[in-house]
N, C-alpha and C positions, 0 to 999 in steps of 0.2 A: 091702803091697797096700792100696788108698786104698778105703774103703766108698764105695759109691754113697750119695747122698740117696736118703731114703724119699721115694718121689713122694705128692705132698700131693694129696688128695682131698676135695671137696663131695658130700655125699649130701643132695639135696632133695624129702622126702618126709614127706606130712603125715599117713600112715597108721603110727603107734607101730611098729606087730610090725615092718612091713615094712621102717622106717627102721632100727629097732633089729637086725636079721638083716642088712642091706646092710651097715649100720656095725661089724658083729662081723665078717662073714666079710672083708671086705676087711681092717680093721684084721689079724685070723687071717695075712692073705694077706702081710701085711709094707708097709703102705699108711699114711702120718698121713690118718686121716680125721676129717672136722668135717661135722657136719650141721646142717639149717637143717629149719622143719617148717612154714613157708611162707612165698608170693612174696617176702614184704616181707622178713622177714631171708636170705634167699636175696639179693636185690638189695643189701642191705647188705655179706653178705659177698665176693661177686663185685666192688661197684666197688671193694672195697679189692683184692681180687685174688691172685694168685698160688697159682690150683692147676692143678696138671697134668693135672686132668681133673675137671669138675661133671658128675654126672647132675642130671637137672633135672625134673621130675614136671611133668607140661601141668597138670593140676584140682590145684591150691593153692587155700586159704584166703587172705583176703589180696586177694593178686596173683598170676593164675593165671601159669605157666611162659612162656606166649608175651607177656606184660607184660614180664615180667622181662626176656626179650630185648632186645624193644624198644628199652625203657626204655636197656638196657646200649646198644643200637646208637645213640639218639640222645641220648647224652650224651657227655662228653669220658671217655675212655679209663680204665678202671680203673689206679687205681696200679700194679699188676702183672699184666702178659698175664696169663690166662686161657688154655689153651694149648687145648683140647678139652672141646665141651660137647654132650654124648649125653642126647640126651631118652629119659626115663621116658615110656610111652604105655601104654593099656589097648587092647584091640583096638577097630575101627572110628572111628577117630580121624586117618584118612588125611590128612583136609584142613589140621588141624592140624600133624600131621611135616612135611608137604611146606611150611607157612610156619615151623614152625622152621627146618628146615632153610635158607630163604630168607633167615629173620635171624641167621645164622652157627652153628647148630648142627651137627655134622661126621658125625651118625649117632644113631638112635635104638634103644630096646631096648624091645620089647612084653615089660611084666613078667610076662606069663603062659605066652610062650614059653622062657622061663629057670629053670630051676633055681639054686639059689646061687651054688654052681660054678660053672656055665655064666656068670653075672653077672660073679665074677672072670677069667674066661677073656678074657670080651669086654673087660673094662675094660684087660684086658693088650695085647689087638688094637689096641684103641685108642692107646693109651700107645706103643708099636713104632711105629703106624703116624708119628704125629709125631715118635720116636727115627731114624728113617729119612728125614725131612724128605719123606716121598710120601702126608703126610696130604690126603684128597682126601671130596669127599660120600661116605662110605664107611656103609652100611645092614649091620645085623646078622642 
């Protein structure tokens, strides 16, 4: 029986506890996860590329979260897809999700509506939904 690859993960998050809990429970959860603690090594590790899934926090240090996109949409292609990128939001941040989403983010997560748990749930949502090939603007 052949193991699956550990699907590789980005946690982009410039608040310590918070980054430091996202990266424990997913890693917990059976995930390689790598974190960034803002825009700028965030955009460094995305154009090198190959995770199966960035969360990406909008207010960075740096270069906030909708830079980083951009940035990603008008340049030549990260070495390796990037398969699903779920934005990090604080509540009332509407106008921001809806231009992520515009510049290729696949779904976002208000970090106040989650519990931990609930965070690896959805990252699994996500992860399926591209396992399925029926990944689509899918909101959490």
């Amino acid at each position: 029986m052949a193991d699956t690859p550990q699907k590789r993960l980005l946690v982009v998050e410039d608040d310590t506890a918070l980054r430091d809990l996202y990266v424990q429970i997913l890693t917990d959860s059976g995930f390689t996860v790598e974190s960034a603690v803002d825009g700028q090594e965030a955009f460094d590790k995305m154009k090198k590329g190959g995770y199966d899934l960035v969360l990406l926090d909008i207010i960075l240090p740096k270069v906030d979260g909708l830079t980083v996109l951009e940035k990603l949409s008008a340049e030549a292609p990260p070495e390796k897809p990037n398969y699903h990128i779920v934005v990090l939001s604080n509540l009332g941040q509407d106008e921001a999700i809806s231009k992520a989403m515009s510049l290729g983010a696949q779904g976002y997560l208000i970090k106040s509506d989650y519990t931990p748990g609930q965070v690896v749930e959805q990252v699994n949502h996500f992860l399926e939904l591209g396992d399925n090939s029926s990944a689509g603007s899918t909101t959490a």
